[in-house]
C-alpha positions in Angstrom: 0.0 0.0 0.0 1.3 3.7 -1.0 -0.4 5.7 1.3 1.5 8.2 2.5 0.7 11.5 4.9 0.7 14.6 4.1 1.5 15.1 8.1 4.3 13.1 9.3 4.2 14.2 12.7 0.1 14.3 12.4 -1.3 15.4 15.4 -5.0 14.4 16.5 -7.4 15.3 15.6 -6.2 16.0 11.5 -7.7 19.6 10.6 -8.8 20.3 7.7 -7.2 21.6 4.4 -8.3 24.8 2.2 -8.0 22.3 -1.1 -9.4 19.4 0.6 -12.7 19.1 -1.4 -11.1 19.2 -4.9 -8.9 16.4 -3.8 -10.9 13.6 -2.5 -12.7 12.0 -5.9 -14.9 10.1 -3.8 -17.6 11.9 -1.6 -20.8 11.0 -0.5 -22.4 13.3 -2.9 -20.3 12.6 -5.5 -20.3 10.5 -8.6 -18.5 7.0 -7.3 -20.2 3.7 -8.5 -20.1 0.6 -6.4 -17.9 -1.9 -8.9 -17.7 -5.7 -8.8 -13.9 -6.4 -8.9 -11.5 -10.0 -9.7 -7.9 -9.0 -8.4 -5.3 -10.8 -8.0 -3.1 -10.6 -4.7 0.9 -10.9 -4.7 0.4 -14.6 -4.0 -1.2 -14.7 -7.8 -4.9 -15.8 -5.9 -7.8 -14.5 -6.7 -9.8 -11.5 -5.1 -13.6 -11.3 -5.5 -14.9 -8.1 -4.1 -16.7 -4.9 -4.6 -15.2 -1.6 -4.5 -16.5 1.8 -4.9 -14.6 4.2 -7.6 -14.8 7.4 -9.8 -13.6 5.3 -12.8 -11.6 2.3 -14.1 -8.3 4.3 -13.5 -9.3 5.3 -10.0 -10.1 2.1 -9.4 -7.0 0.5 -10.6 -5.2 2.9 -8.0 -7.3 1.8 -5.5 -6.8 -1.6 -5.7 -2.9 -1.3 -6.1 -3.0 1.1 -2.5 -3.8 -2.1 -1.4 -1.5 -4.6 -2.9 -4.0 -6.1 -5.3 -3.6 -6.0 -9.2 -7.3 -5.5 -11.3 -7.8 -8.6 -13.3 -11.6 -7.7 -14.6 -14.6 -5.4 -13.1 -18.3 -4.7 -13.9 -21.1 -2.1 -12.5 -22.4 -3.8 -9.8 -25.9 -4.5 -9.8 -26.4 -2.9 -6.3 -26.8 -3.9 -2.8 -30.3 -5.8 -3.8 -33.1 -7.2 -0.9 -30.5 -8.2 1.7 -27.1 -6.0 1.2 -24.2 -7.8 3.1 -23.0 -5.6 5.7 -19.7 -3.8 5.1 -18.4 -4.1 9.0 -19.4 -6.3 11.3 -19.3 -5.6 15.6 -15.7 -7.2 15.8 -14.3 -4.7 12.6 -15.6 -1.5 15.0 -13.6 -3.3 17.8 -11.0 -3.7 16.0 -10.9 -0.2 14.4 -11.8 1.3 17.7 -8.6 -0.4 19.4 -6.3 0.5 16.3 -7.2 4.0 16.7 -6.8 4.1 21.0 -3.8 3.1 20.6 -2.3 5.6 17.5 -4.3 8.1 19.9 -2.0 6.8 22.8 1.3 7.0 21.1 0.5 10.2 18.9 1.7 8.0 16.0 0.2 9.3 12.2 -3.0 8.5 11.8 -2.7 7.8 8.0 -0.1 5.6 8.6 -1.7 3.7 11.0 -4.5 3.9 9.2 -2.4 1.9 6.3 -1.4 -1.0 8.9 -5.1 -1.8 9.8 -6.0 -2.0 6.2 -3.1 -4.5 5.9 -4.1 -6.4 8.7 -8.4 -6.5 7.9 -9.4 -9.8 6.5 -13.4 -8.5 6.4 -13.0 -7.5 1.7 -15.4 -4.7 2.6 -14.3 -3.3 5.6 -11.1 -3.5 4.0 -12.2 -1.3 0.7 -14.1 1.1 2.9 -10.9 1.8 5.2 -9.2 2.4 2.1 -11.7 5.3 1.3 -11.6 6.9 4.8 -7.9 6.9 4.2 -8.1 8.6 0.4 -10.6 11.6 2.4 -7.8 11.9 5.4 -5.2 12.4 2.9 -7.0 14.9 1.0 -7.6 16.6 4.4 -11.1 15.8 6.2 -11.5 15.1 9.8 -12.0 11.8 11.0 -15.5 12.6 11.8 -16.1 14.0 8.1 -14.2 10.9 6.6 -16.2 8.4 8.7 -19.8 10.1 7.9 -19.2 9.3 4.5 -20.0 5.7 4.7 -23.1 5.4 7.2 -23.6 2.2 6.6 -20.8 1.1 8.3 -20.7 3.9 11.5 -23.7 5.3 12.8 -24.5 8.8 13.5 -23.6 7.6 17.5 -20.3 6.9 16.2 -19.8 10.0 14.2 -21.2 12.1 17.2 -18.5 11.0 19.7 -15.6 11.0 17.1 -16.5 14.5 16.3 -16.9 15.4 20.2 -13.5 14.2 20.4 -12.3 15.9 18.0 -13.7 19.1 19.5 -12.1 18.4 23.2 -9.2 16.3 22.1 -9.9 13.2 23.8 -9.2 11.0 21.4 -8.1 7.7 23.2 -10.5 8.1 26.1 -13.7 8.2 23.5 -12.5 5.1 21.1 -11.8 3.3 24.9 -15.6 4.0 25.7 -16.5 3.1 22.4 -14.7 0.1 22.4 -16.1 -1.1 25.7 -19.5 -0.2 24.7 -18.8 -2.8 21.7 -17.9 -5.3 23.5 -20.7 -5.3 26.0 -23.0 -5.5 22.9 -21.3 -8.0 21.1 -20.8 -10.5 24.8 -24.6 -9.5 25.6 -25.5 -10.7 22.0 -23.5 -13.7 22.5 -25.5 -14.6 25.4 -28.7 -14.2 23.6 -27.7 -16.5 20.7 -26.2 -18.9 23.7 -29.4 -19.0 25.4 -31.7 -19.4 21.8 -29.4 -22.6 20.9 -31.4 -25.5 23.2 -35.0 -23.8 21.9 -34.1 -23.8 18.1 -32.6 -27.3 18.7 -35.8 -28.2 20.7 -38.2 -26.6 17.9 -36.3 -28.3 14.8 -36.9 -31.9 16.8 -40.3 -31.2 17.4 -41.1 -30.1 13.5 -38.6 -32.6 12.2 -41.0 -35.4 14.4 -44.3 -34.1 12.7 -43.1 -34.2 9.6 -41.8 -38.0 9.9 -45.1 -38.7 11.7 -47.9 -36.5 8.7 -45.5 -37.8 5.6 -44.4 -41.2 6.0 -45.7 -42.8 8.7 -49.6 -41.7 8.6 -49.5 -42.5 4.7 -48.3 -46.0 5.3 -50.9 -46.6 8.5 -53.9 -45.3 6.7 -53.3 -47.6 3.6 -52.3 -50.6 5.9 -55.6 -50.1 7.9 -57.1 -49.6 5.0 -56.2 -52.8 2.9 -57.7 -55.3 5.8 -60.8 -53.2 5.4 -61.3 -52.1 9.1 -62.9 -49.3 10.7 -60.6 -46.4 11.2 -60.4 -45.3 14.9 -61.0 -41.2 15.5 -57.5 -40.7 16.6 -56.4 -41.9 13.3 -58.8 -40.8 11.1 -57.8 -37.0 12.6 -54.1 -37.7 11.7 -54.9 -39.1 8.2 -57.1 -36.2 7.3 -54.5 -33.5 8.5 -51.7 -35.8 7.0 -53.4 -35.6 3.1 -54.8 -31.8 3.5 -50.6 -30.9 4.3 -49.6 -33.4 1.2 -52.8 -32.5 -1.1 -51.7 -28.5 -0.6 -47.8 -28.4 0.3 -47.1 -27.8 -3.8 -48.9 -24.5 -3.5 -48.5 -23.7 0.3 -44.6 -23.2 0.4 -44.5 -21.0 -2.2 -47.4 -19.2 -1.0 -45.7 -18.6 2.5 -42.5 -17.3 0.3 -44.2 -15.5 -1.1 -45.8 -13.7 1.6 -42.6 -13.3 3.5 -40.7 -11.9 0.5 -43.7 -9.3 0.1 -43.4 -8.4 3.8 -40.0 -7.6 3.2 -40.3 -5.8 0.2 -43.2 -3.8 1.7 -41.5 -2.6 4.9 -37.9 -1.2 2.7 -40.2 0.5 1.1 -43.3 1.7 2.9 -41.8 3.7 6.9 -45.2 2.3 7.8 -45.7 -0.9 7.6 -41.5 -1.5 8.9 -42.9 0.4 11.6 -45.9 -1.6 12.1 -43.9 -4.9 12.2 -41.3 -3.7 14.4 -44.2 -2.8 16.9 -45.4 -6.4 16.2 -42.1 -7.5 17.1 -42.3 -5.8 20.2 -45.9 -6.9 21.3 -44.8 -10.5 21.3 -45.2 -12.3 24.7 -42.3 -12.7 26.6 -39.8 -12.5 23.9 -41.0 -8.9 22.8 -40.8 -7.7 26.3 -36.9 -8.9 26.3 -36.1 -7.5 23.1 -37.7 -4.0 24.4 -35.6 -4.1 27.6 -32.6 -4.8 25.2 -33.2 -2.0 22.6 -33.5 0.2 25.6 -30.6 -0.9 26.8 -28.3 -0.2 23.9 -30.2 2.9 23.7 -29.7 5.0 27.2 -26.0 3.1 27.0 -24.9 5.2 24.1 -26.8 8.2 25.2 -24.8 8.2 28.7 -21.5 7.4 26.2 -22.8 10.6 24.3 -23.6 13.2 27.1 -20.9 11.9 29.1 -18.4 12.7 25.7 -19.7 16.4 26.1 -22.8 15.7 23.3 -25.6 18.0 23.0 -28.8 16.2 24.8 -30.7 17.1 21.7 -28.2 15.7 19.6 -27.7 12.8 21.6 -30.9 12.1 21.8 -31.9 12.1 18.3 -28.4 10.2 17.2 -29.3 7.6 19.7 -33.1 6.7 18.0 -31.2 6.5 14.7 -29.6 3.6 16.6 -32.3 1.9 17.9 -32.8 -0.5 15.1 -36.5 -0.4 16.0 -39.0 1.9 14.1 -41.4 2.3 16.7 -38.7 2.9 19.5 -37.3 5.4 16.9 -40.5 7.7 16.5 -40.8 7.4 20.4 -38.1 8.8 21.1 -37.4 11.6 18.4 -40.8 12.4 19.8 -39.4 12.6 23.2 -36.7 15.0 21.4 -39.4 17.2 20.6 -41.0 17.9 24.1 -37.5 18.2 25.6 -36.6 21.1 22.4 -39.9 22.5 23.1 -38.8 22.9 27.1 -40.4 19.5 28.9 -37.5 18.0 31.5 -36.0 14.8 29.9 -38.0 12.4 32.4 -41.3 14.2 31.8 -40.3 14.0 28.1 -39.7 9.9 28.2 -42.0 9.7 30.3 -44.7 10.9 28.1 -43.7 8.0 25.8 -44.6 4.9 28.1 -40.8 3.7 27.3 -39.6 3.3 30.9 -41.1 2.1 34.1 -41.6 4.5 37.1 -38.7 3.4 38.8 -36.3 4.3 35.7 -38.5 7.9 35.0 -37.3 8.2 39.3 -34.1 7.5 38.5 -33.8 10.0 35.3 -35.2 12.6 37.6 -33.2 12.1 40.5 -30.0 12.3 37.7 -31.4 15.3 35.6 -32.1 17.5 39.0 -28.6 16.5 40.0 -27.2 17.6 37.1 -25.6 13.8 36.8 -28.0 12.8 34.2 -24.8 10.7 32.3 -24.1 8.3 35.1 -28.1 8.1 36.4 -28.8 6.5 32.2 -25.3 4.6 32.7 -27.4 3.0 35.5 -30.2 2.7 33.8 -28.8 0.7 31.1 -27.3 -1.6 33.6 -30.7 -2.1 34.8 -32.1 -2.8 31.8 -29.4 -5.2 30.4 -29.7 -7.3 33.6 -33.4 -7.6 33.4 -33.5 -8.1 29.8 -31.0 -11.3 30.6 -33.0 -12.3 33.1 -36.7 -12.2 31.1 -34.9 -14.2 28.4 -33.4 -16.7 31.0 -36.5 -17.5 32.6 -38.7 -17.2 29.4 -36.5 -19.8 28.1 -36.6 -21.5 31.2 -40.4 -22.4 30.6 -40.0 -23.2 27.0 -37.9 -26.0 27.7 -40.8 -28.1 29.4 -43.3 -26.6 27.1 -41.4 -28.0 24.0 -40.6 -31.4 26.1 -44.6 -31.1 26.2 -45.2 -30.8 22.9 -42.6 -33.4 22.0 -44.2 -35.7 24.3 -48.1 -35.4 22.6 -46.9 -35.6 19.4 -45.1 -38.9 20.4 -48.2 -40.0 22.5 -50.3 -39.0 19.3 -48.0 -41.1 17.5 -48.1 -44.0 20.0 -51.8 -43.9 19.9 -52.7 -43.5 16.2 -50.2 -46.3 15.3 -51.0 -48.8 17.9 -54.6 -48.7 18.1 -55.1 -50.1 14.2 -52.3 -53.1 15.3 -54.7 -53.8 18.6 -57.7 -53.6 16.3 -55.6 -55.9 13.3 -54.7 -58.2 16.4 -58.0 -58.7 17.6 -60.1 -59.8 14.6 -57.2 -62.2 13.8 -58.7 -66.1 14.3 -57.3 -67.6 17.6 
């Protein structure tokens, strides 16, 4: 790679340039197309990627910054229905550690810049870096340079970088950021953890009813059938559902496919209806209620991170519901924005909402009249992360019997359907 900065002693933050907007080709207004890119490495293996670039010789520049020779490209056809994501939770570690520590020693931030793109295995985070580094070079601020690509870092993230920029307190915010990270990523490794045994217990369960309405009820009804003998109820219920699933699982599939695809479709495209199903989401029995707490939790966690990192509250707020990855959480609380910009106190504002319990509004109150309003929604995310953890723990706790149950009937249905023919077979047979 041939980056090389225009400071060598860079200081943080990087200020801008008076030329810096002729020089950077690619800007998020600008003209760049997403490309679909072969390469080959200096190993002579093949690349497959997609890179974003002004033109074929920009591109070829690109790809040679980082050690990779353009064998053939094409216009990509676009992100599509389901766009792969261009950094995962471990990249923003990663990148959040890389820069705490070029913060730490004052090294150049180009250069270290260079080094993680050496070291990134994720292709897209990889290509992305690469055009952060192209708008440092042509002198943007971090902030700037990382609000070009907001698919990748949130207006949270953008917020705190800039507010660091502002008060130069650059390794303390990509610490907090980095710990904020990982407490996501360990609290979302709990919650897949803890889903494991249910989805195992729910694929045994449909995986027995399928053995049970497609092979073995076909077979039973045309034994019981052959000997010409009366059918008991038990059986006759299972053979009836057993040929209405096989007479209409041609059309029924695609017909639930179907649906789900224009679900999907419906809510990119229609604000309402993604809100509608993500309030859906949330009114779900006991798993909605944990998936609240959690959104909540992620929520007043990076709004303490924010106000803490010397954030506007207005700001904060409304850089927080862009965060919340939940439509109707999102309206609630830019709503909330709007009482509190109109002069309502913040807990009278959330409160307004029907977001937080009484004991949380208390303990937003007690922080905002303190003037400690940071560390009171620190607490308040530690309450709702442990209580989220502890509604999934014990919802799942119940759903282990429950599936045993329902394991257990379809067996007994099973048991009885098949074995009540053989008693019948057995008893008209001559003795």
């Amino acid at each position: 790679m041939n980056i090389a900065s225009p400071f060598p002693l860079a200081p943080w933050p990087i200020r801008r340039r008076p030329q810096a907007e002729a020089s950077n080709p690619c800007r998020p207004s600008g003209g760049c197309r997403a490309t679909a890119v072969i390469a080959a490495d200096s190993q002579g293996s093949r690349v497959h990627g997609e890179l974003s670039a002004v033109n074929d010789i920009d591109l070829d520049l690109r790809l040679r910054r980082t050690g990779l020779a353009l064998i053939r490209a094409r216009p990509s056809a676009g992100r599509g229905l389901f766009p792969g994501r261009h950094a995962s939770r471990r990249d923003l570690i990663s990148f959040c550690f890389h820069m705490q520590q070029l913060a730490r020693t004052n090294a150049p931030l180009l250069d270290g810049l260079k080094d993680l793109i050496d070291s990134t295995e994720n292709s897209r985070f990889r290509d992305l870096l690469t055009l952060v580094a192209d708008d440092l070079e042509g002198g943007k601020l971090l902030s700037e340079a990382l609000a070009a690509h907001p698919q990748a870092f949130d207006r949270v993230f953008i917020a705190l970088v800039r507010a660091a920029e502002q008060s130069d307190q650059m390794e303390t915010l990509f610490a907090r950021l980095e710990n904020r990270l990982k407490q996501q990523d360990e609290m979302q490794a709990e919650f897949t953890r803890l889903l494991i045994y249910p989805s195992l217990a729910a694929v045994a369960v449909f995986a027995a009813a399928a053995v049970l309405l497609f092979y073995l009820t076909p077979k039973l009804a045309l034994l019981v059938t052959s000997l010409n003998l009366p059918m008991p109820a038990a059986t006759r219920a299972l053979v009836a559902i057993s040929e209405l699933l096989r007479s209409n699982l041609l059309w029924l599939m695609p017909a639930l496919g179907a649906i789900g695809l224009g679900l999907a479709i419906a809510a990119r495209r229609s604000p309402a209806m993604a809100e509608r199903l993500d309030g859906l989401w949330l009114r779900l029995p006991v798993l909605g209620t944990a998936l609240r707490k959690r959104i909540l939790a992620r929520v007043t966690g990076l709004l303490a991170l924010l106000l803490q990192s010397g954030v506007g509250l207005l700001d904060a707020l409304q850089a927080c519901a862009e965060s919340a990855d939940n439509r109707a959480i999102k309206r609630k609380l830019l709503a909330a924005s709007q009482f509190i910009a109109a002069g309502g106190g913040v807990g009278d504002s959330l409160g307004r909402q029907g977001l937080f319990p009484p004991l949380v509004l208390r303990m937003v109150h007690t922080g905002e009249s303190n003037g400690a309003l940071g560390e009171a929604l620190e607490n308040v995310a530690w309450f709702f992360e442990r209580d989220s953890r502890e509604t999934l723990t014990r919802a799942l706790k119940l759903l282990e019997p429950a599936m045993a149950a329902v394991l257990g009937l379809l067996l007994a249905l099973l048991l009885l359907s098949v074995f009540l023919p053989i008693y019948q077979i057995i008893g008209e047979l001559p003795l």
